[in-house]
TORVEX-280640 format. One record per residue: residue in one letter; chain; x, y, z of N, C-alpha, C in turn. Coordinates in nm, 3 decimals. Each point is the difference from the previous one (the first is absolute). Example, Ala and Ser with C-alpha at 12.3 -4.5 7.8 and 13.67 -1.06 7.14 Angstrom:
 aa ch     n_u     n_v     n_w    ca_u    ca_v    ca_w     c_u     c_v     c_w
  A  A   1.319  -0.569   0.780  -0.089   0.119   0.000   0.090   0.120   0.000
  S  A  -0.035   0.105  -0.072   0.082   0.119   0.006  -0.077   0.109   0.073
This chain:
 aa ch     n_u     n_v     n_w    ca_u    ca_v    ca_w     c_u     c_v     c_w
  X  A  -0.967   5.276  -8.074  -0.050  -0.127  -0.048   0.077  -0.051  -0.120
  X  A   0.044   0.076  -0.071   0.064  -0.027  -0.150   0.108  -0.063   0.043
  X  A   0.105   0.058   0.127   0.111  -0.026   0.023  -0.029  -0.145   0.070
  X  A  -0.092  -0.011   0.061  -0.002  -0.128   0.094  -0.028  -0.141  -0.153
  X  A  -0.062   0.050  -0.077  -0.009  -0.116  -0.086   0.095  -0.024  -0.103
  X  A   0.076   0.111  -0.041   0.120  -0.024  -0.062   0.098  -0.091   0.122
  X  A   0.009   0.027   0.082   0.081  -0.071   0.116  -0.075  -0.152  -0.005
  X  A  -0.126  -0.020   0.008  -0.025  -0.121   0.014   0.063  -0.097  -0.110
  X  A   0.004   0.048  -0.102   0.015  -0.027  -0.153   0.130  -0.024  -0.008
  X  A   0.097   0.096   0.048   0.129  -0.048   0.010   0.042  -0.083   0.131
  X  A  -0.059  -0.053   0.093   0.013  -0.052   0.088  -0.034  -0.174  -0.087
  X  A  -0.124   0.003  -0.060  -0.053  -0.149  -0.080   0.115  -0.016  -0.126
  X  A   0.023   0.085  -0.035   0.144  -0.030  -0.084   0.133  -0.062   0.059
  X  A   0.007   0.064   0.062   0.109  -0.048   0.099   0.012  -0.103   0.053
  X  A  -0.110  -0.055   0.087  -0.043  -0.151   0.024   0.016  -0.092  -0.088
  X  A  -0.072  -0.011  -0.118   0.000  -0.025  -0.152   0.160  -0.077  -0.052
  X  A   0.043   0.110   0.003   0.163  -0.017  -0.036   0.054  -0.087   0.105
  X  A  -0.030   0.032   0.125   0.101  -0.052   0.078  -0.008  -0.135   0.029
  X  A  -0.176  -0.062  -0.042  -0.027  -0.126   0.035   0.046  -0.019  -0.141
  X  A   0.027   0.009  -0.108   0.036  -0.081  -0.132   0.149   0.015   0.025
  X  A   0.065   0.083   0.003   0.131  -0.063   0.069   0.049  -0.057   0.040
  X  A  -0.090  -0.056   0.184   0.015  -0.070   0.092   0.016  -0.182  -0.092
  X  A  -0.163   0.048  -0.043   0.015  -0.165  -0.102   0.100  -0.023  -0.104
  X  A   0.024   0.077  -0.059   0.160  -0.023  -0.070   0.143   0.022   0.044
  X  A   0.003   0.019   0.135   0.086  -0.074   0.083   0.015  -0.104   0.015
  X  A  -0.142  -0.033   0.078  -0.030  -0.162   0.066   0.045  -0.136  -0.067
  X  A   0.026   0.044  -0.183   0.060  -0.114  -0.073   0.165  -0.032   0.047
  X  A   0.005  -0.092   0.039   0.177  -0.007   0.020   0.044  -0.080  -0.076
  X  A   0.016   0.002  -0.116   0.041  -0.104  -0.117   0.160   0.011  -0.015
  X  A   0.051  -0.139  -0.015   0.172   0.001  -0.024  -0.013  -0.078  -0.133
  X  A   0.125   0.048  -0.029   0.066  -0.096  -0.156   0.113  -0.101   0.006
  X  A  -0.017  -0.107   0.001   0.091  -0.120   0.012   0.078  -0.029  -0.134
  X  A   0.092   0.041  -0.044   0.029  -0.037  -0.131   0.157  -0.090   0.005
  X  A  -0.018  -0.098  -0.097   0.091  -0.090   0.014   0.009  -0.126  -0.048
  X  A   0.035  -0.144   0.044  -0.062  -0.067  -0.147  -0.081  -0.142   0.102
  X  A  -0.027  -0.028  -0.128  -0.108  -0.145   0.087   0.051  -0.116   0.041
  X  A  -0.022  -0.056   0.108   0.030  -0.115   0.111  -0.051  -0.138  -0.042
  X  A  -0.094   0.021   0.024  -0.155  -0.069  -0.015  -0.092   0.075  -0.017
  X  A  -0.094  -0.100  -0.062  -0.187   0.041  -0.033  -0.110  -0.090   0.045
  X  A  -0.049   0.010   0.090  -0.162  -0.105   0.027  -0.063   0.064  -0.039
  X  A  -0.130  -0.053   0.059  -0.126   0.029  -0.054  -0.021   0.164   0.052
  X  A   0.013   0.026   0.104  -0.029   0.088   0.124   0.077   0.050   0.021
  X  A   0.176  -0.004  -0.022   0.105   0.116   0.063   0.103  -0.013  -0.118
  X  A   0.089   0.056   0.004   0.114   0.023  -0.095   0.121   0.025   0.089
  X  A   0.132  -0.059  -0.023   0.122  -0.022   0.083   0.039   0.165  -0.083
  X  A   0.030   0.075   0.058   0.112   0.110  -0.066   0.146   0.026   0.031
  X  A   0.103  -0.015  -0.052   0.157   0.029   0.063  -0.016   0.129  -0.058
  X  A   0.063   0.111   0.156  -0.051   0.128  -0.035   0.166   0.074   0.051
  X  A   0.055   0.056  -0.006   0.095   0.068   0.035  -0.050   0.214   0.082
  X  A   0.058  -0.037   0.117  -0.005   0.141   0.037   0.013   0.136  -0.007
  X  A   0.018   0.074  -0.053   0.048   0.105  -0.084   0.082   0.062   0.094
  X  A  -0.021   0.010   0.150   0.105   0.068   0.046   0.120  -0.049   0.101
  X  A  -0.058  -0.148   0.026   0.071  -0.113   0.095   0.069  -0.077  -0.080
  X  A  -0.014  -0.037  -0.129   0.021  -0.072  -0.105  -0.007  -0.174   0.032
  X  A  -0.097   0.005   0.084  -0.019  -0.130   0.070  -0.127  -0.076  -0.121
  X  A   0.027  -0.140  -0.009  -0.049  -0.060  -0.090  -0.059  -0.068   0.073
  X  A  -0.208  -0.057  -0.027  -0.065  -0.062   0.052  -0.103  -0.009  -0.057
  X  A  -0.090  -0.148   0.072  -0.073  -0.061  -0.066  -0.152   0.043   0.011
  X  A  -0.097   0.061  -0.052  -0.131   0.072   0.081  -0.141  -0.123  -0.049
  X  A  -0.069  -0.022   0.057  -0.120  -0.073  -0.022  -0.123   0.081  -0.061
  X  A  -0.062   0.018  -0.108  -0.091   0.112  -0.046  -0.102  -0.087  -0.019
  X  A  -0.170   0.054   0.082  -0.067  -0.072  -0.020  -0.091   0.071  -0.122
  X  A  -0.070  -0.082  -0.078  -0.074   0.015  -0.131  -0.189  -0.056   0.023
  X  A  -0.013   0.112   0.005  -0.168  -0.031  -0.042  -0.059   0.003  -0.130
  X  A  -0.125   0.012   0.034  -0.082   0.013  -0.114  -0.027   0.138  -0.073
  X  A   0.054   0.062   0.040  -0.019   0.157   0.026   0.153   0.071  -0.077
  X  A   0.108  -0.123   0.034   0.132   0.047  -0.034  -0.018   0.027  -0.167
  X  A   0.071   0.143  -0.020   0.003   0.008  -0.179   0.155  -0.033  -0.010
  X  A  -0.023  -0.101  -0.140   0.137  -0.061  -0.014   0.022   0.092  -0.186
  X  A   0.090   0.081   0.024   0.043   0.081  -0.183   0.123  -0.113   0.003
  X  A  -0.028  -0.023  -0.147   0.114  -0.071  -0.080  -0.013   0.083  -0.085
  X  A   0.138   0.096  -0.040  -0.006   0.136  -0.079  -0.098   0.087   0.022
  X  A  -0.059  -0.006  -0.102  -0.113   0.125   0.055  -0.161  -0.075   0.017
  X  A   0.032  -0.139  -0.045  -0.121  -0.044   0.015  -0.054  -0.075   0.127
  X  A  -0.125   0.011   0.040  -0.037  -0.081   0.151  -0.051  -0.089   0.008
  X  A   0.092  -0.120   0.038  -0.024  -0.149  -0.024  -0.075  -0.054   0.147
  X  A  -0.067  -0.142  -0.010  -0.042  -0.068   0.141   0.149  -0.055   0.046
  X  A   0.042  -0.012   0.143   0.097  -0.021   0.055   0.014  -0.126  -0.080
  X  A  -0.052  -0.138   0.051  -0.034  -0.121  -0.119   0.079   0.031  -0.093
  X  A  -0.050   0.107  -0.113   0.055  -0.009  -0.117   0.122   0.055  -0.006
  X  A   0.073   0.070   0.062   0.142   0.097   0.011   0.085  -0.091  -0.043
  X  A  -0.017  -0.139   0.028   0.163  -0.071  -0.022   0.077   0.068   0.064
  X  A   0.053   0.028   0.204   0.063   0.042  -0.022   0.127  -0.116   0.024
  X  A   0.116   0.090  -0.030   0.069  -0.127  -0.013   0.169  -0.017   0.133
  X  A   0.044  -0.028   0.023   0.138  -0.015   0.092   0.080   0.077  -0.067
  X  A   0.088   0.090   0.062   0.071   0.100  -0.039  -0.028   0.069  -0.048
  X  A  -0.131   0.018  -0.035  -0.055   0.152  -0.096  -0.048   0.111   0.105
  X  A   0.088   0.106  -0.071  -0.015   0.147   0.031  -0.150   0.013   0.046
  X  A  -0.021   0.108   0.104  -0.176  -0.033   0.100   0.049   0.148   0.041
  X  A  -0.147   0.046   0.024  -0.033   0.170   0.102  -0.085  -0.051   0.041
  X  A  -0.054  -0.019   0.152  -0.127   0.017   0.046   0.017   0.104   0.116
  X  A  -0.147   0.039  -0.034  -0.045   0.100   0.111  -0.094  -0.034   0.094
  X  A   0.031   0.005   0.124  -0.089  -0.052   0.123  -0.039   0.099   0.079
  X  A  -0.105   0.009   0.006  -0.086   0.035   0.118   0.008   0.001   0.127
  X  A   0.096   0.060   0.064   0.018  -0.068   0.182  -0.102   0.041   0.086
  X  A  -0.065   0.070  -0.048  -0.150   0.002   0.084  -0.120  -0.079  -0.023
  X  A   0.020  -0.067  -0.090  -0.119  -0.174  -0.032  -0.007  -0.061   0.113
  X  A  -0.090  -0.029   0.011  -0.032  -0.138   0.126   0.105  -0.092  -0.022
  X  A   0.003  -0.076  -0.163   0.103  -0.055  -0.013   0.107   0.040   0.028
  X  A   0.100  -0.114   0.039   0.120   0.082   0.028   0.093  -0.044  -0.138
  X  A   0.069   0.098  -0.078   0.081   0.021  -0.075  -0.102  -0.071  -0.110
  X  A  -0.099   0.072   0.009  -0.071   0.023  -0.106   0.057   0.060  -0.169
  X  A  -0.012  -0.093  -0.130   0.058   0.062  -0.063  -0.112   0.106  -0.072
  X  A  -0.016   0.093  -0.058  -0.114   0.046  -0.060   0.047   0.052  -0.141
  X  A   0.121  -0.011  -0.083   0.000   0.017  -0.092   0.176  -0.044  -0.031
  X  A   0.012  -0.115  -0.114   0.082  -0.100  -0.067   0.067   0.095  -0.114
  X  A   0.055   0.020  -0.027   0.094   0.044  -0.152   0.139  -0.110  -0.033
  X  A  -0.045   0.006  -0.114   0.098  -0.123  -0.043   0.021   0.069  -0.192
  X  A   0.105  -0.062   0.011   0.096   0.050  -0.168  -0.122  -0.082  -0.090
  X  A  -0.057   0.098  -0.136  -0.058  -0.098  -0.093   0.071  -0.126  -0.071
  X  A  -0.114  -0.099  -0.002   0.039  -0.128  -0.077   0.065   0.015  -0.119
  X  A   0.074  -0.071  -0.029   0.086  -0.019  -0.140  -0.093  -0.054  -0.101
């Protein structure tokens, strides 16, 4: 009996782990870094360069309400970022969002 419940015990561990894993897989987040195109309300133009094709192109990033926008270290409303044409940009997207090219988190160089 001792042995069967130590086994159960390491069997619920095991599960445990393997489903918190599974979910920190399931994030498929990329980093777009490169400089700015355009800005609307809702997406941001990025010119992004390839790292291993060295192919240069234009990506559409969409922005919610949800998107965190850092200007340095601080976290501004998209609204307020100013961001501006030609300024240095990282975003990280979500490719598993409903949205597609969902952005979910903005980094931008602090204001002067």
């Amino acid at each position: 009996m001792i042995i069967q419940r130590k086994s159960s015990r390491l069997l619920a561990v095991s599960v445990v782990i393997a489903v918190v894993a599974m979910t920190t897989l399931q994030a498929h987040e990329m980093m777009y870094r490169g400089t700015v195109v355009e800005v609307q309300a809702t997406k941001v133009a990025v010119k992004t360069t390839d790292d291993k094709t060295k192919k240069t192109e234009t990506v559409w990033l969409t922005v919610n309400k949800d998107t965190k926008v850092k200007r340095g270290d601080v976290l501004v409303p998209y609204r307020e970022a100013h961001i501006a044409k030609d300024e240095r940009i990282v975003v990280i997207v979500n490719h598993d969002a409903e949205t597609k090219m969902l952005a979910t988190e903005i980094r931008l160089a602090p204001s002067h």
